[in-house]
Every structure is written in C-alpha cells, then in structure tokens.
C-alpha positions in Angstrom: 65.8 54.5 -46.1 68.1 57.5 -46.7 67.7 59.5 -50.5 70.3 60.9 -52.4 69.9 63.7 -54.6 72.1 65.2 -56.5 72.5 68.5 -58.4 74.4 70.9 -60.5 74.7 74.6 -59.6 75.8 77.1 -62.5 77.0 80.6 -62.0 77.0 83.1 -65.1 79.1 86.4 -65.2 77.7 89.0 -67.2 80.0 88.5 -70.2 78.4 84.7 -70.6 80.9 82.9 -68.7 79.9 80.1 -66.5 81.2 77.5 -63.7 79.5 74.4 -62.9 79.6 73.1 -59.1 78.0 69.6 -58.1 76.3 68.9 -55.1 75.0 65.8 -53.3 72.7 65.7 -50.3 71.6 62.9 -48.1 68.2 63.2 -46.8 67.2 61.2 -44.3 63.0 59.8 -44.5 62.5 59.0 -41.3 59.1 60.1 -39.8 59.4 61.9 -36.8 56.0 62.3 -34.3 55.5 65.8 -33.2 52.6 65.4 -31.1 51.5 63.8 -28.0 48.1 63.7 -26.4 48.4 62.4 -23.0 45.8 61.8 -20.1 44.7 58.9 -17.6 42.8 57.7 -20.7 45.9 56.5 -22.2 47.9 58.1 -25.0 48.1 58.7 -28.3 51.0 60.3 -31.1 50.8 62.3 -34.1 53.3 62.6 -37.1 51.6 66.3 -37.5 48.5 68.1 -37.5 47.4 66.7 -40.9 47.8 62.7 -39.8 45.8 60.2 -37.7 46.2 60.2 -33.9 47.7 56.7 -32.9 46.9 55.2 -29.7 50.4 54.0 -27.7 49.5 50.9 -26.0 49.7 50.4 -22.4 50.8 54.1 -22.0 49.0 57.0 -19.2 49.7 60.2 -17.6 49.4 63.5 -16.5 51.9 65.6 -17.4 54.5 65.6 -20.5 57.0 67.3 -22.6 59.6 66.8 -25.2 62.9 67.5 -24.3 66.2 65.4 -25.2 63.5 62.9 -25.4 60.0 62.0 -24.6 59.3 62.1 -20.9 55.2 61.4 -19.3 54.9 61.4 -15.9 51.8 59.4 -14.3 51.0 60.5 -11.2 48.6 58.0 -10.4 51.0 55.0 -10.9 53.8 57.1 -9.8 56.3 56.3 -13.1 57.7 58.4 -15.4 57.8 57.2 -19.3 60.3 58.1 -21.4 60.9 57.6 -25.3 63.2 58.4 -28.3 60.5 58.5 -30.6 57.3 58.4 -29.1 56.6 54.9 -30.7 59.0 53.0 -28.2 58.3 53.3 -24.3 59.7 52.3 -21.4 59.1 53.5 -17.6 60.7 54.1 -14.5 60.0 54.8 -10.8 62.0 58.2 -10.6 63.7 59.2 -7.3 61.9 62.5 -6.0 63.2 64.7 -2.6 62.6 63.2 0.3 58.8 63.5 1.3 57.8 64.8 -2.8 54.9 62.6 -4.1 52.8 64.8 -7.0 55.1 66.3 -9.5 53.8 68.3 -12.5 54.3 70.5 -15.8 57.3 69.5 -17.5 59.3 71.9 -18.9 62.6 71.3 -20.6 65.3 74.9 -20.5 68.1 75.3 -21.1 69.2 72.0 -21.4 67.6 69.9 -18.4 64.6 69.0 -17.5 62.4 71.4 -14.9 58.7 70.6 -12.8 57.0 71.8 -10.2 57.0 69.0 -7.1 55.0 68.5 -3.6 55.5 67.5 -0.5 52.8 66.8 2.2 54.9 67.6 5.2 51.3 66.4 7.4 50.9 69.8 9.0 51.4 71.5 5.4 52.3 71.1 1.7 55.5 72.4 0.6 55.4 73.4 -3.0 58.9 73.2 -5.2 60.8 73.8 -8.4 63.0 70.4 -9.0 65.4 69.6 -11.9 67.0 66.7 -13.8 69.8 66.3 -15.4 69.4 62.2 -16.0 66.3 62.5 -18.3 64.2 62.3 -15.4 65.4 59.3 -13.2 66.5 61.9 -10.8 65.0 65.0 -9.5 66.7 68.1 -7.1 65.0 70.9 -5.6 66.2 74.5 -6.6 66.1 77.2 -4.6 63.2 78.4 -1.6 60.3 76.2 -1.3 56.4 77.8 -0.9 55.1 76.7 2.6 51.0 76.0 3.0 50.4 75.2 -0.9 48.0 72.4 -1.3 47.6 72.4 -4.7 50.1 73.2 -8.2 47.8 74.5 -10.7 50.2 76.2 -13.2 54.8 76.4 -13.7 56.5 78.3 -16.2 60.0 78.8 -16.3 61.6 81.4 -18.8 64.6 80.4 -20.6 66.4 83.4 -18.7 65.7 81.4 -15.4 62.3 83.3 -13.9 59.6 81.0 -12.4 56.0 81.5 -11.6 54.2 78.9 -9.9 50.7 79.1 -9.6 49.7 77.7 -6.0 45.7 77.7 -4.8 44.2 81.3 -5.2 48.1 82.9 -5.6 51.0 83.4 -8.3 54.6 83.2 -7.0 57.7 85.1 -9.0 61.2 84.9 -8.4 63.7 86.4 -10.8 66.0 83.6 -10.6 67.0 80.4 -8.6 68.3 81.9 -5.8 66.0 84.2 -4.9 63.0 84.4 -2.8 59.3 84.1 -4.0 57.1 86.9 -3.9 53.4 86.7 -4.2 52.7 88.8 -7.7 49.2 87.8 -8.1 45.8 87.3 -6.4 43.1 85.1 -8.2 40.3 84.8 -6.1 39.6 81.5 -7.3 41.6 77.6 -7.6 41.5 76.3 -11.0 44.1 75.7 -13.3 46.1 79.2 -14.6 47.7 78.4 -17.6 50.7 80.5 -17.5 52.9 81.0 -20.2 56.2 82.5 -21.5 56.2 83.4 -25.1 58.8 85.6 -26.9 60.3 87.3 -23.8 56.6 88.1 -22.3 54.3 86.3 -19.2 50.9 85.7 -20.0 47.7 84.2 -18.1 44.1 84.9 -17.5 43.2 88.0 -16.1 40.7 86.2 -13.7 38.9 82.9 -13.6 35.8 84.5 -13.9 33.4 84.7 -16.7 34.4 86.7 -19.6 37.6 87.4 -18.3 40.7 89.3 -20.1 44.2 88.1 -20.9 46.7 89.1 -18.9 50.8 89.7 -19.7 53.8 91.1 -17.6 57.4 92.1 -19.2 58.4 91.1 -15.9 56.6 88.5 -14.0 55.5 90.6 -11.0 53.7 93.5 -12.8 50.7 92.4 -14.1 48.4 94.0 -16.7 44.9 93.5 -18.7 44.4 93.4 -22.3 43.0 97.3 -23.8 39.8 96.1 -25.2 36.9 94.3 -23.7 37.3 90.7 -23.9 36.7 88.2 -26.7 35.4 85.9 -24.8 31.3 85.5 -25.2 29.8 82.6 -22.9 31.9 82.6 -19.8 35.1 81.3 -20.3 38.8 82.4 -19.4 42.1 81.8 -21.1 43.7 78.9 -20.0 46.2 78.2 -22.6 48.6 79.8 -25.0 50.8 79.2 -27.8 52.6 81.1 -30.2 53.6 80.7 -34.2 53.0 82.2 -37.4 53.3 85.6 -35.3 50.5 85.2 -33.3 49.9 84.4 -29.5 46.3 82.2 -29.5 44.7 81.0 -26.3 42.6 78.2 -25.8 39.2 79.2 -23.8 37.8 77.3 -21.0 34.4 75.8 -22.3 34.3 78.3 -24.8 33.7 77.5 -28.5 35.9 80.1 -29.8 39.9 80.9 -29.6 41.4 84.5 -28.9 44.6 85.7 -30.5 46.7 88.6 -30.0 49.7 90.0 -32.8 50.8 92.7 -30.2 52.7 90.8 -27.6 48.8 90.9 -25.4 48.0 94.7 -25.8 44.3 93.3 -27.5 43.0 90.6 -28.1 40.6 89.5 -31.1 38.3 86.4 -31.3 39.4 83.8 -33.7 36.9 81.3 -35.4 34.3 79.4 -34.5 35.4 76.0 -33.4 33.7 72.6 -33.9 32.7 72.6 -30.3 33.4 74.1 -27.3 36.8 73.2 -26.5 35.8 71.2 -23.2 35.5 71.6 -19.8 38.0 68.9 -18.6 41.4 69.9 -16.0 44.1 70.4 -18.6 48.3 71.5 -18.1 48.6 72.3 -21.7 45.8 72.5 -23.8 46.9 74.1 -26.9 50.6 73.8 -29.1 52.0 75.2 -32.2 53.3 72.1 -34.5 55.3 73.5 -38.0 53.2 76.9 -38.0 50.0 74.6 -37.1 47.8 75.2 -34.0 46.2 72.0 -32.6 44.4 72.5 -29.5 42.4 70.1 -27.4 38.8 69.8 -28.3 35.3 68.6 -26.8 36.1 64.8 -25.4 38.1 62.3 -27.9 38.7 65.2 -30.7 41.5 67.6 -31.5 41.2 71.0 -33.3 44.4 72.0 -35.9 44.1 75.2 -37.8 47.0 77.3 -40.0 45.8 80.6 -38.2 43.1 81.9 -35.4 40.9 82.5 -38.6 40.4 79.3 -39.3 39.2 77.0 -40.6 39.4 74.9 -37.7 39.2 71.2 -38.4 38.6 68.4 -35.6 40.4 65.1 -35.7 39.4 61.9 -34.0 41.5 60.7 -31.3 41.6 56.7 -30.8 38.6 55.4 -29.1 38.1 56.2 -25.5 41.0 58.7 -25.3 40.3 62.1 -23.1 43.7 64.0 -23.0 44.5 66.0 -20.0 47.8 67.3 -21.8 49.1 68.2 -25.6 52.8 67.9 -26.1 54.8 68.9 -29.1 58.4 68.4 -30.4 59.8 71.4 -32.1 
C-alpha cells in the first residue's frame, strides 16, 4: 500500500528570518523484481542481489530481456513469454519472417525490441537483425541479411544504431540499418563471443583461446587488445561484460576469477576469487549490474553478487534443479 510522508522545509536568511514550506510525498511500496535467471531448466526471479531466487512455475527459455516489459523467448517450444512483473506470465507463438525458426539475444533500444533471427533456406542459413514494435508478437527483418551462417553466437546493438553479429568463426559490423555488413573480425574458433556495448565502446574476447585478452573498438570494425598480459590464469576467455559503479567486469569462461577494467579496456586487472569457477555451460548473458551490484552466473544452480570486482563475492542458491543459460536485469 502507498505511504505518505510529510515534511516541513525551513529556510533561514542571515539576519534570523525564516519561511516554512510543507511538503507531502507519496511513495509507492511495491516490490519490483530486477532479476531474471532463465534457461531450459526453468526460471527463476529476484527482487535484488541481496533476496532469494524464486522459481516461476511452468516458465523456460533461452534468451531474455527487460524492455517495456518482460519478454523470454524458448526456442525449444518455440513461444515467447512475456510479463509486467516477472511474477505473472503468459506466452505466445510470435510471428517470425517467412522461413525464420531460431531467434536469439534480446535486446531492447531505443524504444523497440531487437534479436538476431535464422533462416534455414536448405542450401544455407540466412542470419538476420529483426525488430518489434508489438512487444514481440511480431518480428521484421532490418536491413541486409548474412548468407552461409549456421550458427548466432553473439548480437549487440548500440543505442546509436551499429550492430555486430557474431556468426561461426566471424564478426559482422554495419554502421547502421541500411548499410551493408562487413566482416571486422576473425576468431578462429565457434563458441559463444559475448559482445558488448558499454558507455559508447565495443568489447569481446580477444580470442577463444586460453588465457586470452579483452578486446574493445571505438568503432566496431577496428579491433584492439588490452596493454597488459592477461588476467586470466587457467584457460579461460571473456565471455561476458557489464558495467556499474565505474567499472567494466567480465565474466570468465570456466575460470574462477572475474577481470575488470576502469579505463574504458586499455588494462585489465583480476578481480576476486570466486566461490567456484563460474561454469562451463553455453550462456547469452552471463553477468548484469543490478543497483551498483554485479551478479553473475556461477558453477550449476548458484549465482555470484558482489558491490565491486574486489569482492567479496557471495553465491546464492538458485531453486532446485535450475541451470540458467541467461541473466536478465531491469534497470
């Protein structure tokens, strides 16, 4: 139930005189959850990064985001789920372009709803950027397709319009909608990239190889490594970044340890010691910055929240049988 408070303000002028003004504010209680954890598992919702993880009955899925709502796409069923208030679910079969079947990493810019979508077109796959303006009942492609791309492993969209999409062993850029992509990056190797755009810069692992640096671009098409050598200490990559409290922290792949940067990527400094190694399991977004708290996902059925990189990092039980593929966070 709404609170009232109210409140006198006095000013005083230097010779003693005074005025009284009286305020009244109406503050509204309601809990909001900030938090999603989200996998074929099932899924589960968080007030913040100091409460229990509740389990949302009935409720899968692959990919989600908080926009002007809720949204969790399954692709396995093939439904999208869609909330107010992340207590409250119901589900849809959305329409897609003709031929799309696997859609992935929402993203909401700008004021609509963004993914990266698929098409198996039986002598290729046709890789897309699609958009909704419906709350995801109906999808559009923007813009050139990517021809031969069998797999999404990473999307990021800046809120000026670029778009990477990570696509097998390559990285696509185009500046905006209506140009064409151009292939800015060579990996080598197909696992998931982890892009990210964080206060006007790109950033992703260098490589997916073992001990590998952290990569940025100003851009989206020039690429560059961290300065220093790399943080990393058992063999992981960077596959995940978020930013708060001034800092830029990325999740490691199997690693038991966090790196951070405070110069926009330049260098990069390890971050405590985690529980556990933060788990080896496919992820689209394993790490998010809730009120100026890092949670990231942790070794199978925990989470780790901590205030900075330095720790302390604490692990929270998710509900029973739960193995997130996906964190989510409303801002």
């Amino acid at each position: 139930m709404p609170e009232v408070f109210n409140f006198t303000a006095r000013a005083t002028a230097a010779s003693g005189a005074f005025a009284d003004r009286d305020f009244s504010i109406t503050v509204n209680n309601t809990q909001i959850n900030r938090l999603l954890a989200v996998g074929q598992s099932g899924a589960a919702r968080s007030i913040n990064s100091h409460t229990a993880w509740v389990l949302i009955p009935g409720v899968k899925g692959d990919s989600a985001a908080y926009g002007d709502r809720w949204l969790i796409w399954d692709q396995t069923a093939g439904v999208m789920w869609t909330s107010p208030d992340a207590i409250n679910f119901t589900s849809f079969v959305p329409t897609l372009p003709g031929g799309y079947s696997r859609l992935g990493f929402l993203r909401w810019r700008d004021g609509v709803w963004w993914a990266m979508a698929m098409a198996d077109r039986t002598s290729h796959w046709e890789t897309g950027v699609v958009t909704s303006i419906d709350g995801g009942v109906t999808w559009s492609l923007v813009g050139a397709t990517l021809i031969d791309a069998a797999f999404g492993y990473s999307f990021e969209r800046s809120e000026a319009g670029a778009s990477i999409m990570a696509t097998g062993t390559q990285w696509f850029h185009r500046s905006d909608d209506g140009a064409a992509w151009i292939s800015v990056r060579s990996t080598g190797q197909s696992y998931r990239f982890q892009i990210a755009h964080l206060n006007g810069i790109w950033f992703g692992p260098d490589s997916m190889g073992a001990n590998s640096l952290l990569a940025r671009s100003i851009n989206g098409q020039s690429w560059f490594a961290q300065s220093n050598p790399t943080a990393l200490i058992s063999g992981g990559y960077y596959r995940g970044m978020a930013y708060g409290n001034g800092y830029i922290v990325a999740c490691a792949y199997t690693e038991a340890v966090t790196g951070f940067t405070t110069d926009a990527g330049l260098t990069v400094q390890a971050g405590a010691t985690l529980p556990a190694a933060s788990g080896p399991y496919d992820t689209e977004c394993p790490i998010v910055c809730v009120q100026g708290r890092f949670v990231m996902l942790g070794d199978a059925g925990r989470t780790f929240a901590a205030s900075t990189p330095a720790g302390p990092w604490n692990a929270s039980n998710l509900p029973a049988g739960l193995n997130p593929s996906t964190l989510a966070v409303r801002p």
